[in-house]
Every structure is written in C-alpha cells, then in structure tokens.
N, C-alpha and C positions, 0 to 999 in steps of 0.2 A: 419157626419164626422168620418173619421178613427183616430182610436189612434196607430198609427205608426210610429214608433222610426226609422229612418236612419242615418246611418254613413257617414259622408259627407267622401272625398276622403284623406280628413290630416287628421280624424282623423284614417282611418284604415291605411295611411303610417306612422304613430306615433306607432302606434299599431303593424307592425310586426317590424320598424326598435328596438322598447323595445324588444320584443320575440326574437329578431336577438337576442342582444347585450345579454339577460339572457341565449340562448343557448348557444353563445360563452364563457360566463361567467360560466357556467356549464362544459361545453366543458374542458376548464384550468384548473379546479380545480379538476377536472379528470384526468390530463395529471399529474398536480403536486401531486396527491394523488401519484399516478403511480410509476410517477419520488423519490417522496420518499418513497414507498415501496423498492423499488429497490435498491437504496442504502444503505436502513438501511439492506436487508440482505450482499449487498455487502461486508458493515463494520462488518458483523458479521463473513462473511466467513474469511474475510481479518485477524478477532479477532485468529479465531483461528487456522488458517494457521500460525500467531505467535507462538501461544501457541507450535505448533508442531514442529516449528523452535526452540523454545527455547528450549525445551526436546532434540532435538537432538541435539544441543550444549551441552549443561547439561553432555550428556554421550559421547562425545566427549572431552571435557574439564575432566571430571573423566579417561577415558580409558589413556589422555595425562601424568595426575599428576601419574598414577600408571605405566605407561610406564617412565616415568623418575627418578620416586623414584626405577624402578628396576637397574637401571645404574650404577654403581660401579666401581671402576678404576680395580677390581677383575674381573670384567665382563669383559671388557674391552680387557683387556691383554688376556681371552681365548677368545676371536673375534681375538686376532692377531693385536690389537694396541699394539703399543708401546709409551712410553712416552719420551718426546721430552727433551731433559736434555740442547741444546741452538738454540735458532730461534732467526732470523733476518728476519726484513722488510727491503726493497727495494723502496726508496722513491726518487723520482724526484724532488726537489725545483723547478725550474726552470718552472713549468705548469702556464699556464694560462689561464684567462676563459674570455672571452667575448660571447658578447648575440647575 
C-alpha cells in the first residue's frame, strides 16, 4: 500500500478561494497604508502653506497699522485735501425693496 495524501477537489477550491480573500485582504491594506501616507503629508503641506499664509498677513497687517498711524490731518492737507467744514447726504425715503 502507498501512503499518499490527496487533495480531493473542495478542498483545493477552499484552498485558493482562502489565498484569494488574504491576497485581496493584503492587497487593502496596501492601498490604505498608501491612502494614509498620502494624506498625512498632504496635512502637513497644507500645515504649513498656513503657517506662510499667516506670516504674510502678519506683515501685512504691521505695514497697514504703520501706514495709518502715518496719516495726520498735517499730512493730509500737504496731499492737497482740504477739510470739509459742512456736508450733506442725499436720501430717498420713498425706496423699496422686494425680493
């Protein structure tokens, strides 16, 4: 008598549809490594593409306060304004709004 082990036919279609399902299952968890590699530098570029946004407001907002703290009614008048000594608005009672 031989000592020979066979694989009847379910058990090698058991056999690759398991190796299927761990390939694919390998396969995702690949893709989602991937997928979150990829974001986390997105978030990181994204971090500090902020950062360089808010710098340049920063010195935007400082050049604004130093440009308006220069403004004086002194200044003003050698630009060639003059000050307004009486104004009137022009108002319409009579408007009305629909939508």
């Amino acid at each position: 008598m031989h000592n020979t082990k066979t694989f009847s036919y379910t058990n090698q279609k058991i056999f690759f549809i398991l190796a299927s399902c761990c390939g694919l299952l390998f396969a995702s968890y690949m893709f989602l490594v991937g997928f979150t590699v990829s974001n986390t530098l997105a978030r990181q570029q994204a971090e500090q593409e902020l950062v360089n946004l808010q710098t340049t407001v920063s010195e935007l907002e400082f050049a604004y306060v130093n440009v308006t703290s220069d403004i004086t009614l002194e200044k003003a008048k050698e630009l060639g304004f003059v000050e307004v000594s009486h104004f009137s608005v022009a108002r319409n009672d009579n408007v009305a709004f629909s939508r």
